[in-house]
N, C-alpha and C positions, 0 to 999 in steps of 0.2 A: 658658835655664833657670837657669841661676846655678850650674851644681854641675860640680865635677871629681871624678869616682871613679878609688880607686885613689891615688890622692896621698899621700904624706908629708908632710904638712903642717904648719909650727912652730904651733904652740899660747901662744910668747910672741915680743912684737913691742918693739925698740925701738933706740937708736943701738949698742949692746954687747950684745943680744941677738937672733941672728939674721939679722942686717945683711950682705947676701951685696954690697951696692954699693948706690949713691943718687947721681942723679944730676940736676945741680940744671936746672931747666926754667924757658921763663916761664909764666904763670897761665895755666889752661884747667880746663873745670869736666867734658871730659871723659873717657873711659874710656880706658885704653889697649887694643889689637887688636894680636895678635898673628902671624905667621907664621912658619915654621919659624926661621929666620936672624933674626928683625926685629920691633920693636916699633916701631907709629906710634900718636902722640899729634899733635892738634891744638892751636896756642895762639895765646895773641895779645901782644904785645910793641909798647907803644907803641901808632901803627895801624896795623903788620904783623899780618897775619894770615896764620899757621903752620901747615904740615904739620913732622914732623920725623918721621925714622926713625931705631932706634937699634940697634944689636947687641943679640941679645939677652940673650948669653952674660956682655959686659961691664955693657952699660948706653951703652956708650959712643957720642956722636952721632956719627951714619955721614952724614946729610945734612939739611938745611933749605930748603923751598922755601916760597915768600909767594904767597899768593892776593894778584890785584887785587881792592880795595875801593874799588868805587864810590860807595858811600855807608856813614854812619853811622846804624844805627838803632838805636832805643832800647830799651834792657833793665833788667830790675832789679837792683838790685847784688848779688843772688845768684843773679845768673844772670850773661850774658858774651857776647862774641862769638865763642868757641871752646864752645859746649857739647853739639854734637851730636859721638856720637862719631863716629869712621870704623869702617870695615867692609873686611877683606881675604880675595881671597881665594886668598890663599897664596902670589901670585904681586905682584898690583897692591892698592893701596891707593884706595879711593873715602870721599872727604869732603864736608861741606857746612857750608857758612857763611850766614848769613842776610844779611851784608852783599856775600855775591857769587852762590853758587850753588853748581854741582856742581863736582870736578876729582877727576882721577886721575892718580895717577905709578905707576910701574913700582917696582920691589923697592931700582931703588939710587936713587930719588927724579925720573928726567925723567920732565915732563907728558908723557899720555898725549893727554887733552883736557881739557876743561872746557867746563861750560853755563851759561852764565848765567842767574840768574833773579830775581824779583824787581822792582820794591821791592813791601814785605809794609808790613799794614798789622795790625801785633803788639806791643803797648805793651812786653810783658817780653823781647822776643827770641823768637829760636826755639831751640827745645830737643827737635824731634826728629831724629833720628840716622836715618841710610837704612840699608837690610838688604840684601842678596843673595841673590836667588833663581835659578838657573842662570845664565843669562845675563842677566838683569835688574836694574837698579837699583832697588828701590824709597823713595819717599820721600815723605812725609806732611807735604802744606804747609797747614797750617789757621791762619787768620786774619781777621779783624776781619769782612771778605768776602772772595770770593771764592777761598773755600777749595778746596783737588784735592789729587788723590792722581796721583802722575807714575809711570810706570813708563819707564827710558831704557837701552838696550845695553849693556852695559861696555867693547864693543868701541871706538865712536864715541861715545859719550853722545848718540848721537841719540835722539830720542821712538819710544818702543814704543806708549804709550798714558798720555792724561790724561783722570781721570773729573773732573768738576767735583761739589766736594758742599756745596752751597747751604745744607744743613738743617744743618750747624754754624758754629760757631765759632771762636777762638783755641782752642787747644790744644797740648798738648807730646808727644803719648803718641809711643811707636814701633810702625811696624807690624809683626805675628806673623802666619806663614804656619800653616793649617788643611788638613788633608787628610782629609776626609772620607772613610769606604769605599766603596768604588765610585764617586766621585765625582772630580771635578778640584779639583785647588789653589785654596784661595781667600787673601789678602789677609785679614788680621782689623786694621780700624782702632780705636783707642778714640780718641772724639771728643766735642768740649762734647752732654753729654745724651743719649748715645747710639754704642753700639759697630755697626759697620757692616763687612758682609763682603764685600770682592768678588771676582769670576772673576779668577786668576792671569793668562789669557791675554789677557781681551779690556779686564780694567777693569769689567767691567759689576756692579751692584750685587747682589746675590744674596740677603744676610739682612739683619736689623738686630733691636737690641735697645735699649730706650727705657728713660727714669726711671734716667739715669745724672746725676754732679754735671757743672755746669761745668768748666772747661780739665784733662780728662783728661791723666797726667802719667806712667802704667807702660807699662809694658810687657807684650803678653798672656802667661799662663802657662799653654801646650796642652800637655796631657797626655793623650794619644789621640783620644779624640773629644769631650771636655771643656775648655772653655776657661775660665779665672779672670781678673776681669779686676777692679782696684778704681780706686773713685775717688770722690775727697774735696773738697768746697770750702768756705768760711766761710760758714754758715748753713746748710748741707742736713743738718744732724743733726735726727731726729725731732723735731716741735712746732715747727722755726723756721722754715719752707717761710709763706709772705707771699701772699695773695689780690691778685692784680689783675686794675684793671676790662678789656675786651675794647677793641683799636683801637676799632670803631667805637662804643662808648658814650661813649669818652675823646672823639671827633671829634666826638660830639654836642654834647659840653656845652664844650669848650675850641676849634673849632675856627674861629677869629670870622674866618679873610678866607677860608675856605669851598676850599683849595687841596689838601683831601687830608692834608694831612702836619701834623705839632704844632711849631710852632717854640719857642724858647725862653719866649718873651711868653706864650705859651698852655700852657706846663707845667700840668698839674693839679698838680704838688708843687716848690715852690721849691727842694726840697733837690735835685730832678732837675734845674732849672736853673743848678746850678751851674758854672762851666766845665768843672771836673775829673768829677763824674757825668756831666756831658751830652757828655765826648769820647767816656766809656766804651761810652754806649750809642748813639752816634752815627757805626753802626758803618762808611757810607758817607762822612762827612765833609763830607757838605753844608751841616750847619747846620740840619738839619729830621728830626725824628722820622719816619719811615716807617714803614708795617704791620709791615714784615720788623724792623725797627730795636726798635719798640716788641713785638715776639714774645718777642725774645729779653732784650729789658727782664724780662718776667714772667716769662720762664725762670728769671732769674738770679733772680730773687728767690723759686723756687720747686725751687730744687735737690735733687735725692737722694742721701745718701752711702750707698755699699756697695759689700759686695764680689762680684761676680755669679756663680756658674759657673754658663756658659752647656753647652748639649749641643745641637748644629743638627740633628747626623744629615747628611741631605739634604734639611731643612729649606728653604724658601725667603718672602721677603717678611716680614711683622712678625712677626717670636716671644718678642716680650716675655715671654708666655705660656705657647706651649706648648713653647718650646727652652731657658727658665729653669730649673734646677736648685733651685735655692736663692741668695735674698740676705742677707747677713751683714750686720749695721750700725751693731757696736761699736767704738771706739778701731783708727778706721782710719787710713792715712799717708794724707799730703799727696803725697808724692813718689816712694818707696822701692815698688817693685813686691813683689807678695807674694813669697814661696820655697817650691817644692812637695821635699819631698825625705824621703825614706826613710817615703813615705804621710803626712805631716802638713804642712800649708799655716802659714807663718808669715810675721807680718806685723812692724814695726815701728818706731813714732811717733816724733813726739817727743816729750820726756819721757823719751825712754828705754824706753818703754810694750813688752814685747814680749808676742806671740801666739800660739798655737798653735790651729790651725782644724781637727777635721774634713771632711776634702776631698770624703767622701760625703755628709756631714747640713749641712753650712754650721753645726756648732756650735763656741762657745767651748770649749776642755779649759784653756787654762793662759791669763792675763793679767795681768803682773806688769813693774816696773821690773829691768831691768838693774843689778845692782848696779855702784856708782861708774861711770856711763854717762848719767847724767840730763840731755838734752843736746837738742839738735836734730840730727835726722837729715834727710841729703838721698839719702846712697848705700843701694842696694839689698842686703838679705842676699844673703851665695853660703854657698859646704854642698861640704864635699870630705872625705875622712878621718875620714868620721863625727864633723863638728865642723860648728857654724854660725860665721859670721864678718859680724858688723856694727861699722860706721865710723861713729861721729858727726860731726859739725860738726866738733869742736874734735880731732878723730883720735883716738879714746879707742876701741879696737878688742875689742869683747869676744867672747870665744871660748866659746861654744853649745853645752852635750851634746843632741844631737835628741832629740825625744820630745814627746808629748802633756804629760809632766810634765817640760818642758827645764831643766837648772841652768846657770850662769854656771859658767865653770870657771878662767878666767882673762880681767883683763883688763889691757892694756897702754895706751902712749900716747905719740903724735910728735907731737914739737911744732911744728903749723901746723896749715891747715886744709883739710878734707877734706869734697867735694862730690861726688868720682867713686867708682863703682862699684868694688873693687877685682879683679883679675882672678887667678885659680890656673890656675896653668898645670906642671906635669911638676913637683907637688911644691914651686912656689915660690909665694906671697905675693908679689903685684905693687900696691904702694898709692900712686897716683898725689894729690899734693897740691898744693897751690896753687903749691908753687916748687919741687916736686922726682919725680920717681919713683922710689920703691923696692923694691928686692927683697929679701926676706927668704926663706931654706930653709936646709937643714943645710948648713955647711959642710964 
């Protein structure tokens, strides 16, 4: 949920103000997890790829182990091959790398095991991060095809259960667990076009919700028996959703050696023939258009942004409909997952764009820039001290009075750059950046 209560929290951030220790790191774009004694961050150095654990009292590095990488795959340069976060729980540390798979070490860094998995077929990387549910790992591997959701032991990382789910696509989101009343634990995925819930135990699919954007990218925000879930792509803002014709009317009129599938020679649109279009939507790798291929062709060109609360109940099968709350579907983020906190849902863009949502009506109360913040955002609001705390790009950290009517109260700024989440923990400011983690509280 992003919020610590109870915290003393500083209000100003910078190398003379605050600055409890920093200590310098290689790049990784994700969050730092905590345990009593311990902080683990993942990075990448060179082609090492890092786990590292650190004291958490000092800062100071207690140990470093390197995952094997098999291969190199491809991401965007704001993105990485350390960017899913790890997950502890209190004892061992569980990570995930998209160039190897799963591993676990123990408190003072020896491998516990590791699974290998992979190769993925995901042009940006992968960018979701696995959760912990009793004794379960779970983790949300959606790509090009052959998308699943894994559930593995923490004991052995052996397989619990893998659902395969065909009806998506590439995506980033993390999965949030739902606990319905009287009901069993589900899994809540957000996925390309569509959030999907499954049975905690078996895997099995349970609800789903449609008329979501392309490569979902938050994290769910369950607040009892309501879940908030947003998501954003280029072009699903109201009026820019694109009409296309049906596989088989396109297979009528382009399909001249009569074989089922549209190769490049028989595009209906040249600009679809190009190498860089036709990898994108050529989601098998064949070289030939498919039904499946050319679906999610029209999908993309027919995206929805918003922000959803869902409510299931004991809901089960499509509830687009009747498990929909309210959709929101102004000046929403790309990246940064909404913030439920002290009854008001805030969102915030880039631009600097910030929100404040009605979490009963799905309505706008306040939408304004952050002053001196105008920036791109990639890390999520968090809310501790009666204070909100957003990170831009370029680390420029502005500090939030809550409210339907929010003010700017301070902002500060470290020089580098900043992609991760940042985390509060017992009163400290933890802000993990491209070359360093720091900690900030009263000294």
């Amino acid at each position: 949920m992003g919020i610590a209560e109870g915290d003393s929290l500083p209000a100003h951030f910078g190398i003379d103000e605050n600055l409890l220790w920093k200590t310098d790191l290689p790049p990784g774009h994700s969050s730092p997890v905590f345990s009593e004694k311990m902080i683990f961050v993942t990075a990448f150095e060179g082609d090492s790829l890092l786990t590292i654990g650190l004291e958490r009292e000092s800062g100071k590095i207690s140990w470093k182990q390197e995952s094997p990488r098999p291969r190199r795959e491809s991401f965007q340069p704001t993105h990485g091959p350390a960017s899913p976060s790890p997950v502890t729980d209190g004892e061992n540390v569980y990570v995930f790398f998209g160039d190897f798979g799963l591993l676990s070490y123990d408190s003072a860094g020896n491998e516990r095991w590791k699974h290998p998995l992979g190769p993925f077929i995901n042009g940006n990387g992968h960018g979701s991060s696995p959760i912990l549910v009793g004794e379960k790992l779970i983790l949300v591997v959606d790509q090009a095809s052959d998308s699943y959701l894994l559930a593995v032991n923490t004991k052995d990382g052996s397989v619990a259960w893998k659902t395969d789910r065909p009806e998506v696509t590439r995506g980033y989101g993390t999965a949030g667990i739902f606990q319905p009343v009287n009901g069993k634990p589900q899994v809540v995925v957000p996925g390309a076009y569509r959030v999907v819930s499954y049975d905690l135990e078996t895997g099995e699919k349970v609800w789903w919700v449609n008329d979501f954007a392309w490569q979902l990218k938050c994290v769910p925000i369950i607040d009892g028996n309501t879940i908030y879930i947003n998501g954003w792509e280029i072009g699903g803002d109201a009026g820019q959703q694109k009409e296309t014709e049906s596989f088989a009317e396109v297979l009528a009129k382009n399909d001249a050696d009569g074989d089922g599938k549209i190769s490049k020679s028989e595009s209906p649109d040249q600009r679809l023939a190009r190498s860089s279009s036709w990898a994108e939507h050529d989601l098998d790798l064949d070289g030939l258009l498919d039904e499946r291929d050319w679906y999610f062709y029209a999908a993309r060109r027919a995206p929805i942004n918003n922000l959803v609360a869902i409510r299931p109940g004991n809901l089960k099968g499509d509830i687009s409909q009747n498990g929909v709350v309210w959709r929101y579907t102004k000046s929403l983020p790309n990246t940064p997952s909404p913030l439920l906190y002290k009854g008001v849902l805030y969102l915030v863009k880039d631009g600097g764009i910030f929100s404040s949502i009605d979490p009963e009506s799905g309505s706008s109360k306040r939408v304004a820039r952050l002053t001196d913040a105008i920036d791109k955002y990639w890390a999520s609001p968090v809310a501790g001290d009666g204070k909100i705390f957003t990170v831009s790009e370029s680390c420029v950290i502005s500090v939030i009075a809550p409210g339907v009517n929010w003010e700017v109260v301070t902002t500060s700024s470290v020089d580098d750059i900043c992609f991760a989440t940042p985390a509060l923990v017992d009163g400290r400011f933890y802000l993990r950046t491209m070359s360093a983690l720091h900690a900030f509280g009263s000294k």
